[in-house]
N, C-alpha and C positions, 0 to 999 in steps of 0.2 A: 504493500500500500504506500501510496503517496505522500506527499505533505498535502498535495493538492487536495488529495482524497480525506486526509485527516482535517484539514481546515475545511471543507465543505462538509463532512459528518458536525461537524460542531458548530457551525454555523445556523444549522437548525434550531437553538437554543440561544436566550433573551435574557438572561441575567443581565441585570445591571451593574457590569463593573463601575462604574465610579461610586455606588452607592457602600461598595463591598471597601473599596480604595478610602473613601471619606469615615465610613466607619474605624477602619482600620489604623488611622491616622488621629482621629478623636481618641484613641482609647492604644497608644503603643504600650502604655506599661503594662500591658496584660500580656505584651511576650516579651520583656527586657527579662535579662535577667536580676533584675532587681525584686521581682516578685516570684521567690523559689520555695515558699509554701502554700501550693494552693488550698490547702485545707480550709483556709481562709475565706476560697472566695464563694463555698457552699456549694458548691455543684451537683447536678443531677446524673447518675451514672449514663456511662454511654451504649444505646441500645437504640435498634430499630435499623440498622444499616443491614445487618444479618440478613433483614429480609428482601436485601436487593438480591437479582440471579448474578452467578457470576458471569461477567461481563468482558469481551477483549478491551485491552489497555486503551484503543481509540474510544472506542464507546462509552467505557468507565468513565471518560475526562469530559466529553461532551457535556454535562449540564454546568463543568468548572472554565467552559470557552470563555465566558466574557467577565469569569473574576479572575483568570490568571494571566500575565497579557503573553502572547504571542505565543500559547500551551503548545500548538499543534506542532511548533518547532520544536519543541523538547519532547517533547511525546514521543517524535518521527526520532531522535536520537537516542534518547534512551532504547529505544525497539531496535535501531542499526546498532547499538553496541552492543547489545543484548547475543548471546553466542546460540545458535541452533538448540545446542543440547547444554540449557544451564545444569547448573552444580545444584546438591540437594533434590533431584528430581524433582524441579522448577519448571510449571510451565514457560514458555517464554514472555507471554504478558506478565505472569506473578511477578517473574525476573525482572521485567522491565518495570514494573511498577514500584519498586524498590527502588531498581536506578534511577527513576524520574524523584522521587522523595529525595535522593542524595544530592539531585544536580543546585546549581544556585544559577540564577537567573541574569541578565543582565542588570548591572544598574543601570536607573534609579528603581527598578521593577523588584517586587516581593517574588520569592519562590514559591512553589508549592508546599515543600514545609514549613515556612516562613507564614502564611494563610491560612494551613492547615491548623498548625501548634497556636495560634491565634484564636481560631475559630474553636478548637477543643476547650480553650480557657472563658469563652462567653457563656453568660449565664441560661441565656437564652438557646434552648438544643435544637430549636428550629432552622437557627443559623445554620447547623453542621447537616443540612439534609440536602445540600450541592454536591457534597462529599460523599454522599453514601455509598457511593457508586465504585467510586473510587477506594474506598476505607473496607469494601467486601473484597476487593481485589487483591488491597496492598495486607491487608490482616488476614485474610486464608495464605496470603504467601508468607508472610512470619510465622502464622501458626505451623507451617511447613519444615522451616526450621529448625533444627535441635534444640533446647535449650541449653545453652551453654553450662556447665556445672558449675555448682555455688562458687562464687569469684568474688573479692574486690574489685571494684571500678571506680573512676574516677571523672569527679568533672568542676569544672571551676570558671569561676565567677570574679570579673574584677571590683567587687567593693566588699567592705564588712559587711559580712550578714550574720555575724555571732551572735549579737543581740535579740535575733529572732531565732535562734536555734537553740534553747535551754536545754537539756538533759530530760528526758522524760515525751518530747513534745513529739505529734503526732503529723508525719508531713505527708503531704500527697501531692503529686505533679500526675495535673491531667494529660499532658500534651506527652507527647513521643520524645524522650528525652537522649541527646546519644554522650553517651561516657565512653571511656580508653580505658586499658591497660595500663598504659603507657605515662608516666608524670613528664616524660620530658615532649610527648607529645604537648602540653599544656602549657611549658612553657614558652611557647612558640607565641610572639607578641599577638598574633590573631584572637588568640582565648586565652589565658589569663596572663602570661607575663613574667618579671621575674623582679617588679617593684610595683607599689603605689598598695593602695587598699585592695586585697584578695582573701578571697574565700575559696577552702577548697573541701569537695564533699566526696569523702572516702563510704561509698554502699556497697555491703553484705549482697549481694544481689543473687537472686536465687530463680530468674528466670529469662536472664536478656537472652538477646537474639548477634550473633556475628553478622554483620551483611556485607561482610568485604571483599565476598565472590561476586556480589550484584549490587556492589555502589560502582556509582560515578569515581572515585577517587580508590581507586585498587590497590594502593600506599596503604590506605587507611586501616587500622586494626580497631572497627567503630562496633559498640556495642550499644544494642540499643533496645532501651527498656519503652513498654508499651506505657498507653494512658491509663490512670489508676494506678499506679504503683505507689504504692503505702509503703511508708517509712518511719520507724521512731527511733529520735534522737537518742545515742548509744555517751558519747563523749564531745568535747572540746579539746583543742590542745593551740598552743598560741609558739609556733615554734621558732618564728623569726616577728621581727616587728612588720607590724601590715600585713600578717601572715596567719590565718586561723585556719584550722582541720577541724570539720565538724564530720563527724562518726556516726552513719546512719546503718540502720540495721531493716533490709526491708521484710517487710510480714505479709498474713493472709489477713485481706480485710475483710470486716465481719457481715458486708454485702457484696453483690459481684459489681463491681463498678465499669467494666469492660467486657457486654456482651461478648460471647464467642464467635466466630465468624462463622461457622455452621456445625449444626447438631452433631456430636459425637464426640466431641475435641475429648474431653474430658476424658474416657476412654482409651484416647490414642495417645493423649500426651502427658507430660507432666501436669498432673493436677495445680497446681500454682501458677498452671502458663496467663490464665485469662480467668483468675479471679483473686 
């Protein structure tokens, strides 16, 4: 298929991007990372995407034509990188709909997980029903995944956020979060640095996903935990000046807050993959 043929499938479809753009712009601190407990912001678990069919990667994207700008050009790339026969016994769209989550967009334009991880943190769950389509595509192919064995990971943030992580406290990050192995990957002035105010969050993590056979960026050793991932604050440690580790331990939370992407997971997979 085309690009030709990917922009006239989506063209079918009338979303208002500038409304999705002005929204987005009113309200950025819901994806800075200045706001890294969403427990806070009360949210509704995420459910009802389940019951889309699964869908090819062009189709999936179709009703996110006119909130992501120029989609069908990533779309069409993600699909040309994407190999015949992915790794993990990956369809080729599941594959590609990973790599299109990985890719970054041009500036001044948001990416797809950029609008995504936006969109999961609004209060309002009617917003995230553009994506549904897309979130049955791109979450049956994580649930496809192994889950990586219990690991630390890591991810970091350049300002103090100690004083919102006491010992005891109950965190939760809606959006699709991605953590390393790796601390020296972190270093790297892009995310977090190696001066000024930093915060760095060491998690117990007990059911990320590898996606570095089917990201964009095949360097990368990116783990990535789903929406709904519970967490409570384990310690603090203060080991350089400007320099905080806060020690999360994640759990089973006492609802499912991220529907499965179709019936039986539970079954197949680690019970802790998607609840």
């Amino acid at each position: 298929m085309t690009t030709e043929d990917i922009t006239k499938a989506m063209n079918d479809w009338s979303i208002d991007r500038d409304q999705a753009a002005e929204a987005y712009a009113g309200d950025q601190s819901a994806t800075t990372t200045n706001n890294m407990n969403d427990s806070k912001l009360n949210l509704s678990p995420i459910v009802g995407y389940a019951d889309e069919p699964l869908l090819p990667l062009v189709k999936a994207c179709t009703p996110l034509s006119n909130i992501l700008y120029d989609l069908s050009k990533y779309v069409q790339t993600a699909l040309d990188e994407t190999p015949e026969e992915p790794y993990d016994e990956l369809t080729i769209d599941e594959s590609a709909a990973i790599r299109l989550y990985t890719m970054e967009w041009e500036s001044p334009h948001r990416s797809l997980y950029s609008m995504l991880n936006y969109t999961l943190k609004m209060a309002n769950r009617e917003d995230l029903q553009p994506y549904f389509k897309y979130l049955k595509l791109f979450l049956t192919a994580l649930a496809k995944l192994p889950c990586v064995p219990s690991l630390t990971v890591w991810r970091g943030v350049t300002k103090n956020l100690s004083a919102e992580f006491p010992p005891g406290t109950v965190v939760t990050w809606w959006s699709f979060s991605s953590t390393t192995t790796s601390l020296t990957v972190l270093e790297n002035s892009t995310y977090l640095g190696t001066s000024g105010g930093r915060t760095l969050f060491s998690v117990e993590a007990i059911n990320g996903r590898t996606i570095r056979a089917h990201s964009h960026f095949v360097t990368e050793d990116e783990i990535l935990l789903l929406p709904g991932t519970q967490m409570i604050v384990q310690s603090q440690l203060n080991p350089a000046p400007d320099l905080y580790i806060v020690h999360l331990k994640q759990v089973v939370p006492e609802q499912i807050l991220l529907e499965p992407p179709f019936e039986g997971i539970r079954n197949m997979f680690n019970r802790l993959a998607f609840n």
